[in-house]
MARSEVO-675165 format. One record per residue (C-alpha): x negated, y, z; residue in one letter. Coordinates in steps of 0.1 Angstrom, whole numbers, plus 5000, padded with zeros to 4 digits. Example, Ala and Ser with C-alpha at 12.3 -4.5 7.8 and 13.67 -1.06 7.14 Angstrom:
2
487749555078A/486349895071S/
//
This chain:
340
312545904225X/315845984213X/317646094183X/317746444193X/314046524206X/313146354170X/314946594153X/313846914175X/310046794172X/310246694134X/312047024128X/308947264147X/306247064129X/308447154101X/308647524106X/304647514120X/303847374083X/305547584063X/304347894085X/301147784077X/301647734040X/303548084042X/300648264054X/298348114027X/300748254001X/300848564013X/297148644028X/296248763993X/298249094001X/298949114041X/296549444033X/299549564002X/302149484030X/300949614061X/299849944043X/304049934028X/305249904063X/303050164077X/304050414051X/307350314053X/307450414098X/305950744084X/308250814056X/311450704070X/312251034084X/312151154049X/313850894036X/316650954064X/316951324052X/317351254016X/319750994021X/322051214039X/322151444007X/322451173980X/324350864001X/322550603979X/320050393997X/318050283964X/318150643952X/316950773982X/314550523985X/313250603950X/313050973949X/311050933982X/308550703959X/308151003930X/307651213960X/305051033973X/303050993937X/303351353933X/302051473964X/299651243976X/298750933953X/297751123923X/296251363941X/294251103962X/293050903924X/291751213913X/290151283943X/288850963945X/286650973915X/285651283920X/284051173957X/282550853938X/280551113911X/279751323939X/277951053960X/276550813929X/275151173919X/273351233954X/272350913959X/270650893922X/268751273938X/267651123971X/266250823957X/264351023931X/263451293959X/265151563942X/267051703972X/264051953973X/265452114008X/265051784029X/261051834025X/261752144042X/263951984067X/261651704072X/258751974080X/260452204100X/261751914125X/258251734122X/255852034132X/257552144164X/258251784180X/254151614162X/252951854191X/254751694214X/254651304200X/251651324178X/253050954163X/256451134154X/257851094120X/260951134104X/262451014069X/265351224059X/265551144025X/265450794039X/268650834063X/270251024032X/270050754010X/271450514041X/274350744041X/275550724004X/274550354003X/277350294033X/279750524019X/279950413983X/279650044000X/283150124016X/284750374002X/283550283968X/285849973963X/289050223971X/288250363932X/286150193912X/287949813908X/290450063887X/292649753876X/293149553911X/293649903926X/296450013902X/297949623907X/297949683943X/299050043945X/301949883926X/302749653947X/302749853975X/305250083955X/307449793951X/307449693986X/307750023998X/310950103982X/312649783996X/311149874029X/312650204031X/315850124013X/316249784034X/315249964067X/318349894092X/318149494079X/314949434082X/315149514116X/317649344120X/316649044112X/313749104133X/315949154163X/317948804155X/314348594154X/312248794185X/312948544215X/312648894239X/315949074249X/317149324224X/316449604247X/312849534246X/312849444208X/314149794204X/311649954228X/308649774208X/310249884176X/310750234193X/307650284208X/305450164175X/307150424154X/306150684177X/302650554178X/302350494143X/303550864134X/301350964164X/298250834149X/299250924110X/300751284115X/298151324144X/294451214146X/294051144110X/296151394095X/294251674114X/291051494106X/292051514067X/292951874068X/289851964087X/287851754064X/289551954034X/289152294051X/285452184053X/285552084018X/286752434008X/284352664025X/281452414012X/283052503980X/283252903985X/279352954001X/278052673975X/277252373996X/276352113965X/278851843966X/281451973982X/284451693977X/281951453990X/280551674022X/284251724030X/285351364029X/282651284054X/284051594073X/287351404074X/285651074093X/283151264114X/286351444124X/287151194146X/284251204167X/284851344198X/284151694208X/281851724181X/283951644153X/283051844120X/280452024132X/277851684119X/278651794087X/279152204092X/275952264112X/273252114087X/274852284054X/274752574074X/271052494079X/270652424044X/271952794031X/269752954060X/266252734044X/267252844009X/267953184019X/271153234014X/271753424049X/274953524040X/276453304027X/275153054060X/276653294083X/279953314063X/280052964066X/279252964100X/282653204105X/284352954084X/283352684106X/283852824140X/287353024133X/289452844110X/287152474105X/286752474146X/290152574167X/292452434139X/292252114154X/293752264189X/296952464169X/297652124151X/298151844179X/300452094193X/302852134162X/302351774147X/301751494175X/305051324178X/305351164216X/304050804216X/301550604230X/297950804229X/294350674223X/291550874232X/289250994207X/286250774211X/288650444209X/290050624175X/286950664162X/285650304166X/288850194153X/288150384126X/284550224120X/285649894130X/288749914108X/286350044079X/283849734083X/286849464086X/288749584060X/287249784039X/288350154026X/292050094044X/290550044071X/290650414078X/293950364084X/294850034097X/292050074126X/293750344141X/297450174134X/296249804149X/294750004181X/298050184185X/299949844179X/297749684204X/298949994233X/302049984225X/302349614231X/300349714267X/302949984276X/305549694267X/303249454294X/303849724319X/307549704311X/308649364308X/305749254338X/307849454365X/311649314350X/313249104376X/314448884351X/311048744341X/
//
């Protein structure tokens, strides 16, 4: 073997080690990073705007940051322990079977169908506490470990502000070290900002806002809970054809069994009008052209991205199943070059 293969083998074991060693170091926060990046593809837009008023990157960068904390990070701690009361306070009712109106439930669904399947029973008190114990399991973490929260939401500050102020280098330098053609680096580049902006200004940006518009009439025709019943409006938003309507249709059933017929059909308005068809006027104003999922794959990446990693996994679900399109549509691409 000669002098030169030693070198080029010594120096890949080289780079292979220290990959390795690199990816140790930084597994404790690939989470803080990839949720930087991914706010980073949806804020740079922003960023871009203010920068052509102020022509400093790292003041651009920064007022984008005090932006973000005013709009939607303190907003989102607040509203975090107010979800966290709201569920540890149902939970402590349906374990000690103070929900009085799923007895009713329970007997209304049980009569009809024990004449049909005389073995028949249901629990709902049962699937209630099932609920609350999965929610709190996963979303619970996002707000109660106060101090490694506030550590990570500053590091993700931190790396945010270099992300957007360091924008045009950093991908650079991805350019220089991607083995593919610079045309096709830019396409991936191109096509996963499209898709990451498709899935966070689309699919879970109308899922947030129908969630809170479900939230708001729960509020108004005194659903108990409301904060809580509208987060789950926000995931069961992403079911398909369905959507909100798991969490609209039983608290309209729970105003009708306590009597409260007007307020159930005013909710029932709510629902159908505004809750309902704002989905349809949304994608048409706020989806950004980019590489599409369909619901149902959004809504296991969503549940999938929820069990593997936890409360961000509400987001980076739907952002690795975009990734992973994206690099499909690339496939296509490169697959039918000539040159390869």
């Amino acid at each position: 073997m000669d002098n030169q293969k030693l070198q080029t083998y010594f120096f890949v074991f080289l780079l292979l080690a220290t990959t390795i060693l690199m990816g140790l170091v930084f597994y404790p926060f690939i989470g803080v990073l990839a949720l930087a990046a991914i706010l980073s593809l949806a804020l740079q837009p922003t960023y871009e705007k203010i920068k052509s008023l102020f022509r400093v990157d790292w003041l651009s960068s920064l007022i984008v940051i005090v932006l973000l904390a005013i709009f939607i990070i303190i907003p989102l701690i607040l509203l975090g322990w107010q979800i966290l009361k709201d569920a540890q306070s149902l939970y402590t009712d349906a374990v000690t079977n103070k929900i009085v109106y799923v007895d009713k439930i329970n007997t209304l669904l049980e009569g009809p169908l024990k004449r049909l399947i005389p073995d028949f029973s249901i629990n709902l008190s049962l699937y209630i506490q099932k609920l609350f114990n999965w929610f709190v399991g996963n979303i619970g973490p996002l707000v109660s470990s106060t101090t490694q929260i506030l550590f990570d939401l500053l590091l993700v500050i931190v790396a945010l502000f270099f992300f957007l102020k360091d924008n045009l280098k950093i991908r650079k330098l991805l350019l220089e070290i991607s083995p593919l053609e610079d045309k096709y680096d830019n396409l991936i580049l191109e096509k996963l900002d499209n898709a990451v902006n498709s899935v966070v200004k689309g699919s879970l940006l109308i899922a947030v806002i129908q969630g809170a518009l479900a939230g708001i009439g729960f509020w108004v025709f005194g659903i108990p809970s409301p904060v809580f019943w509208g987060t789950i409006g926000v995931i069961v938003a992403l079911v398909p054809g369905i959507g909100t309507s798991l969490v609209m249709l039983p608290a309209i059933a729970y105003l009708f069994i306590n009597g409260s017929y007007l307020a159930a059909f005013g909710l029932f308005i709510w629902g159908t009008i505004l809750v309902g068809s704002i989905d349809n006027v949304l994608r048409t104003i706020i989806y950004k052209k980019g590489v599409s999922a369909h619901p149902i794959f959004i809504l296991f990446a969503v549940f999938g991205g929820l069990s593997l990693f936890g409360p961000l996994g509400l987001l980076f679900g739907p952002i690795i199943l975009s990734f992973y399109l994206t690099l499909l549509e690339i496939y296509k691409i490169i697959s039918k070059s000539p040159h390869l």
